[in-house]
C-alpha positions as CSV (number, residue, x, y, z in Angstrom):
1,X,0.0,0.0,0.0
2,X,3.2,2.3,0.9
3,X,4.5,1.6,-2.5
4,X,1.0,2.1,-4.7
5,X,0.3,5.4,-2.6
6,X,4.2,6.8,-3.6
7,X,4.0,5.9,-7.3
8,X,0.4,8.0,-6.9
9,X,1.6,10.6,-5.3
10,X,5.1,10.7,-7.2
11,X,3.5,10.9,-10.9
12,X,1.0,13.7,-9.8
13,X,4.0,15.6,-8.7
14,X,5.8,15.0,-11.8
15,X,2.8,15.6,-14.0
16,X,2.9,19.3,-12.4
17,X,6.5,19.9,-12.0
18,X,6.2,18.8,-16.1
19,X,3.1,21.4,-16.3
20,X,5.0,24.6,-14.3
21,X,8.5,23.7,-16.7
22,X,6.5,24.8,-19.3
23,X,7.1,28.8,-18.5
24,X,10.8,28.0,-18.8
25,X,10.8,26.6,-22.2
26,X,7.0,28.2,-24.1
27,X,5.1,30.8,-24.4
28,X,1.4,29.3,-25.3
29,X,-1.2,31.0,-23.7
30,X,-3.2,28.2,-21.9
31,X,-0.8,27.1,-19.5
32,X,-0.1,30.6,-18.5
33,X,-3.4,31.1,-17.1
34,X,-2.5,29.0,-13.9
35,X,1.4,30.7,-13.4
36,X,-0.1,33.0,-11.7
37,X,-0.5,31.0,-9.0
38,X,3.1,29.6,-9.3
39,X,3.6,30.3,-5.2
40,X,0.4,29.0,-4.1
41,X,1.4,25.5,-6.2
42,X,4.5,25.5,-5.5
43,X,4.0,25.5,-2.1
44,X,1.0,22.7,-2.4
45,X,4.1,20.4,-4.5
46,X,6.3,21.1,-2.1
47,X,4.3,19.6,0.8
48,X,3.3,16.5,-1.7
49,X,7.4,16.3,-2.3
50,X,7.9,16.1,1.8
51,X,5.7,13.3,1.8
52,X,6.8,11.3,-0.7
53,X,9.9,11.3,0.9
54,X,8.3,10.2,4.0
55,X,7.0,7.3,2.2
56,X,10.2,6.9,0.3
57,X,13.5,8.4,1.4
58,X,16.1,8.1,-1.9
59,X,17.3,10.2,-4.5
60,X,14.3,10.8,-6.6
61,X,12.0,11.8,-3.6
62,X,15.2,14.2,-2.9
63,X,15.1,15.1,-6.3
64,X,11.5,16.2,-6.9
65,X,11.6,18.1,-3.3
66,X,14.2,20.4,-4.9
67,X,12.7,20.7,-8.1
68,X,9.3,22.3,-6.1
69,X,11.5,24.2,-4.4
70,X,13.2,25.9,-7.2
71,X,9.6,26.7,-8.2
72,X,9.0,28.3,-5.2
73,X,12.3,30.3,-5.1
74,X,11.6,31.2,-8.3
75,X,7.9,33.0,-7.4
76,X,9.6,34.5,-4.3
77,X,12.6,35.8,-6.3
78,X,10.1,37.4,-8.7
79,X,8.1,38.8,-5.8
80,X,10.8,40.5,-4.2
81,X,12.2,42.0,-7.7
82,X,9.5,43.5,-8.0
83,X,9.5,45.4,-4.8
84,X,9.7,49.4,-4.8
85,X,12.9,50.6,-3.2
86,X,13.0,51.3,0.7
87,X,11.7,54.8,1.2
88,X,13.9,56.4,3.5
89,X,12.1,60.6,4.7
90,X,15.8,62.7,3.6
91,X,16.1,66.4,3.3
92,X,14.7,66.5,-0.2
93,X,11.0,68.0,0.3
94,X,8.5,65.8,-1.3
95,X,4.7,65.6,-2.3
96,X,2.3,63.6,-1.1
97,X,0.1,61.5,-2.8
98,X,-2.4,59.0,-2.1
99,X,-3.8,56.5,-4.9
100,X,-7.2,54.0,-4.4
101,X,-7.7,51.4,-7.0
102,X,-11.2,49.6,-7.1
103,X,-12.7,46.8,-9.6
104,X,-16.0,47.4,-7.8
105,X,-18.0,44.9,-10.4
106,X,-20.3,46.5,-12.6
107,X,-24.1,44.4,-11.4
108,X,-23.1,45.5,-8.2
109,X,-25.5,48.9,-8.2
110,X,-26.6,48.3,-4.9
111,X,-23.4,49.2,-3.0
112,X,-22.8,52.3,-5.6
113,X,-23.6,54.3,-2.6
114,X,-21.2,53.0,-0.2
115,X,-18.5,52.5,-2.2
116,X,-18.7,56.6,-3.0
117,X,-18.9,57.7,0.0
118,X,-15.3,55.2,0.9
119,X,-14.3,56.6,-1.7
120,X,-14.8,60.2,-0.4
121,X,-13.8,59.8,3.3
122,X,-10.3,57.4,1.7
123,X,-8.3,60.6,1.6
124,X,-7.4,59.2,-1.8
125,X,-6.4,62.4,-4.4
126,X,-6.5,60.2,-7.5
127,X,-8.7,57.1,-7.8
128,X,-9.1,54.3,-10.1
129,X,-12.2,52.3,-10.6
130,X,-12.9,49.8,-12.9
131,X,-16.1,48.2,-14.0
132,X,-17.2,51.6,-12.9
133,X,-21.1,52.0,-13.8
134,X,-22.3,51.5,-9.8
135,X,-20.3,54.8,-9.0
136,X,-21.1,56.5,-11.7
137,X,-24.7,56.9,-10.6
138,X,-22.8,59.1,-7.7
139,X,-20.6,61.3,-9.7
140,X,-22.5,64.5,-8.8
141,X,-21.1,63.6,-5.2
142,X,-17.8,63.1,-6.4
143,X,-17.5,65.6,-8.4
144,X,-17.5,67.8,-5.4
145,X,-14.0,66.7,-4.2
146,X,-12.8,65.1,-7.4
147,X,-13.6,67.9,-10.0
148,X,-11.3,66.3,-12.7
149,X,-12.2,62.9,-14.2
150,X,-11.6,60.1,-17.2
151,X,-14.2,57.9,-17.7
152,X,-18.5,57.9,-17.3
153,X,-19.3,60.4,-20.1
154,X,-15.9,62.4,-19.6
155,X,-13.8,61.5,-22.8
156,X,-15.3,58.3,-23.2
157,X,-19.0,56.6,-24.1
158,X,-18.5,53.8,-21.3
159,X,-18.7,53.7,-17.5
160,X,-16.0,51.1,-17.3
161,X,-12.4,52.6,-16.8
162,X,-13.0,56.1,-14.4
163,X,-10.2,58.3,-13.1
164,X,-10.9,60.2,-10.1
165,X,-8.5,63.3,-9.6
166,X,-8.5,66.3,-7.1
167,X,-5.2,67.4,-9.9
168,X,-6.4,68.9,-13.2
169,X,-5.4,66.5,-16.1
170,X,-3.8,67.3,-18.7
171,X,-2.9,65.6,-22.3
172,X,-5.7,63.2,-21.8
173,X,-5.9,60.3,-24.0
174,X,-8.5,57.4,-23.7
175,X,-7.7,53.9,-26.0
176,X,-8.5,50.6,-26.5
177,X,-5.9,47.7,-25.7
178,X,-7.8,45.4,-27.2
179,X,-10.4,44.7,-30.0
180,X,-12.2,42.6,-27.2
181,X,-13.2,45.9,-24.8
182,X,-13.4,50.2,-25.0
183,X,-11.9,52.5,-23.6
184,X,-10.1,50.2,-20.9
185,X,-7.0,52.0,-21.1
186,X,-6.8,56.0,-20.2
187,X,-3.5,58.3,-19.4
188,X,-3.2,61.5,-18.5
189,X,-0.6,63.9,-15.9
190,X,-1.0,66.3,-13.2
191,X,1.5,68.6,-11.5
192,X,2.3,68.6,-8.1
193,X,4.6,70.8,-7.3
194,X,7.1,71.1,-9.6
195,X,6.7,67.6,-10.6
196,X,5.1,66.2,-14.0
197,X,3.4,63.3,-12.8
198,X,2.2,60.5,-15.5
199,X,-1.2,58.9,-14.7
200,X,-2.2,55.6,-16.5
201,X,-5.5,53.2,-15.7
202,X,-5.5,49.8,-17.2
203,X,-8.2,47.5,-17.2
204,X,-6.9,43.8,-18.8
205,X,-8.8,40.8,-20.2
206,X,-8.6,38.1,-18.7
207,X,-5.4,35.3,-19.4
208,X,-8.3,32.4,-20.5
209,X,-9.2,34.7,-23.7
210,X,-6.5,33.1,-26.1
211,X,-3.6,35.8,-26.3
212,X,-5.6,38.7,-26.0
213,X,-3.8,39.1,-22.0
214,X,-0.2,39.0,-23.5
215,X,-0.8,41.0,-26.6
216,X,-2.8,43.9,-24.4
217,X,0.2,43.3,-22.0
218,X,2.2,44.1,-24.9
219,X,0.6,47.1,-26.2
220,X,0.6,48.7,-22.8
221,X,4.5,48.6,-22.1
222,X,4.8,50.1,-25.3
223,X,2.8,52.9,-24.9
224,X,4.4,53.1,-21.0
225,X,7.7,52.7,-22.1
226,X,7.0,56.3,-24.4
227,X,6.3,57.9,-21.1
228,X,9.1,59.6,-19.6
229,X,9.8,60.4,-16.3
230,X,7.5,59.5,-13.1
231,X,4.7,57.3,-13.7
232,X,1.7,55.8,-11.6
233,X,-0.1,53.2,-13.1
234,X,-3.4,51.2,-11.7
235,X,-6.1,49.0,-12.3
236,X,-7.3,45.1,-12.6
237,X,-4.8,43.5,-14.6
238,X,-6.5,39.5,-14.4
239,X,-2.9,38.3,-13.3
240,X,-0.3,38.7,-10.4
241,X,2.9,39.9,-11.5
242,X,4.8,36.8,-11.4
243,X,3.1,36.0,-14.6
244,X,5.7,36.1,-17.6
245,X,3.6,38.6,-19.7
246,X,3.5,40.8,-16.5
247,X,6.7,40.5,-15.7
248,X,7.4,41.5,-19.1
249,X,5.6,44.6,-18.8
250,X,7.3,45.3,-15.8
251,X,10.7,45.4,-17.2
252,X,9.6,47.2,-20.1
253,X,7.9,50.1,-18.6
254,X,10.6,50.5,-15.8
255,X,8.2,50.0,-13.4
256,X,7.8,47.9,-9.6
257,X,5.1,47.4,-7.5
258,X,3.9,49.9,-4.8
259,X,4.9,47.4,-1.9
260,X,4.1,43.8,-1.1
261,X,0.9,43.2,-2.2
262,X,-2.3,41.5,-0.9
263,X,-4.2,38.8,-2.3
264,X,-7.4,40.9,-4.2
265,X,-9.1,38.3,-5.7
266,X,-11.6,35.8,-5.3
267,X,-13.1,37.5,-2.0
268,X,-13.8,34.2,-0.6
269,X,-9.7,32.9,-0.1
270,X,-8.9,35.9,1.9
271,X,-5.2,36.4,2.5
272,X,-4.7,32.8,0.1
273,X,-6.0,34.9,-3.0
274,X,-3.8,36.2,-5.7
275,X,-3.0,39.9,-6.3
276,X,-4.3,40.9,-9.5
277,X,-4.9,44.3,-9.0
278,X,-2.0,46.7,-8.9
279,X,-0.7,49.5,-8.1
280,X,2.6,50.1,-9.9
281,X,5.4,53.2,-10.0
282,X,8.1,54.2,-11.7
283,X,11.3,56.5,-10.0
284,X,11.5,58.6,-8.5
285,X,8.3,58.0,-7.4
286,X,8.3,55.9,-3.7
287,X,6.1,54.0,-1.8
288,X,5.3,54.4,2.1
289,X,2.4,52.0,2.3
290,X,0.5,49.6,0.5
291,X,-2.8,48.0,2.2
292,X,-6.2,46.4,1.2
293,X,-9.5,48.6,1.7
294,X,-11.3,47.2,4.7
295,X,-14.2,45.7,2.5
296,X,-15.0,44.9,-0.8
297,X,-18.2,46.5,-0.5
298,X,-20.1,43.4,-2.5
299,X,-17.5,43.3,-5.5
300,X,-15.8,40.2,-6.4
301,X,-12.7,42.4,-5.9
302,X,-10.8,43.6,-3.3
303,X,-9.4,47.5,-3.4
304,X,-5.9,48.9,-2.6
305,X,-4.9,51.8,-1.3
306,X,-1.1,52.9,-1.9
307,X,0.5,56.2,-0.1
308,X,3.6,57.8,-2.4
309,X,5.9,60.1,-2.2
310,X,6.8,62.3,-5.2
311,X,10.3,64.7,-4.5
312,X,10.1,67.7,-5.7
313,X,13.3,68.5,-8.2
314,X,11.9,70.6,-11.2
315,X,11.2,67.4,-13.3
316,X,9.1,67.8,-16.2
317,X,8.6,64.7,-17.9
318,X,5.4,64.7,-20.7
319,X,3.5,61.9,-22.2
């Protein structure tokens, strides 16, 4: 029974070490819908590893335990790449800045109200919300702290992507990354201080639609990577940056997270989830804080809140 129960457990394992080497040698689409979750099964593999070595102590039990935990290195590695640089408070004066991003889900009219008035009482000067049509029905509201705004009749005909700004925005320009959605992709830039600050909202597809994912990811570092200077950028992005087409558009736009981020999505696996909404930056823009909004006010997403710091240093970067 020993035996039967090891050769079980040992071909599952190398079925899914097999599956995950796949990142390392292709680029199809399909299996990169689960590499998001590369640290969650590697994890999972690395426990099955442990006890097929229990059952079987020898070199291939040995071996598979470090192959799962190369996998897991690998996520973590990726993870803390992608981290912003330690903000250290010098002498240089700075700006602050404080950024909410929301996939609030678009059925979810009843909690329009709520999520407004969170919204309002956040302290937040720029916010992002996607799948934006239950606060839309509040903009009248909003409008009264946030005057300035992308999105719900303001440079587009949808209520999906909205941009929230207490800043006037300037050089505002409203596309399409793919053929699949409109108007899910919006940038702008505000001043603070003496500082040009680049704004950009993204809103992906998500990974299970053939390539659409990677070739939206695509598009959008190309258009980030015109963008000179500092550069915020937010929204639901359907995959955690330790996917390869994210990671890709991290490296191409110059860009890192805003601090470790929290699992966002599905509501139900709590702090188990998988961060697919970000909030990214680019130097010399920093990061103080990073957190989840206490609720998710009856969207299938969780919100974040990030707190920046922008130095002032005559910087005039344009889109």
């Amino acid at each position: 029974m020993r035996n039967i129960l090891f050769h079980i457990c040992a071909t599952l394992l190398g079925l899914a070490l097999a599956f995950f080497a796949l990142r390392y040698t292709t680029d199809l689409w399909a299996p990169a819908v689960v590499f998001s979750l590369q640290l969650h099964a590697g994890v999972a593999m690395m426990l099955l590893a442990l006890f097929c070595l229990a059952l079987r102590p020898g070199a291939v039990s040995m071996a598979m335990l470090c192959a799962t935990m190369l996998v897991v290195c690998h996520a973590v590695l990726m993870i803390w790449n992608s981290l912003p640089p330690t903000f250290s408070a010098g002498t240089t004066s700075t700006q602050s800045l404080r950024v909410l991003s929301f996939n609030v889900l678009g059925e979810n009219l009843e909690n329009g109200g709520a999520i407004a008035d969170y919204i309002l009482q956040s302290g937040a000067d720029i916010a992002y919300v996607m799948e934006a049509a239950p606060v839309g029905l509040h903009l009248d509201r909003l409008s009264k702290t946030f005057p300035y705004r992308i999105g719900c009749g303001d440079h587009t005909s949808t209520c999906d992507l909205l941009l929230l700004s207490k800043y006037p925005l300037e050089m505002v320009y409203v596309g399409n990354l793919s053929d699949l959605r409109k108007d899910r992709f919006a940038t702008a830039r505000i001043h603070l201080g003496s500082v040009t600050l680049s704004l950009a909202a993204a809103h992906l597809s998500k990974p299970y639609f053939d390539k659409y994912h990677t070739n939206e990811l695509a598009g959008l570092g190309e258009a980030l990577s015109k963008i000179d200077g500092p550069l915020v950028l937010a929204g639901d992005f359907n995959a955690a940056t330790i996917a390869p087409d994210m990671q890709g558009l991290l490296k191409r736009a110059g860009l890192t997270t805003a601090g470790l981020e929290p699992a966002t999505w599905p509501i139900g696996a709590g702090i188990l989830g998988v961060p697919i909404d970000h909030i990214f930056i680019r130097m010399p823009v920093m990061a103080q804080k990073l957190s989840r909004i206490p609720s998710s006010f009856g969207s299938n997403h969780h919100g974040l809140i990030a707190d920046l710091t922008v130095p002032n240093g005559g910087l005039l970067p344009g889109l």
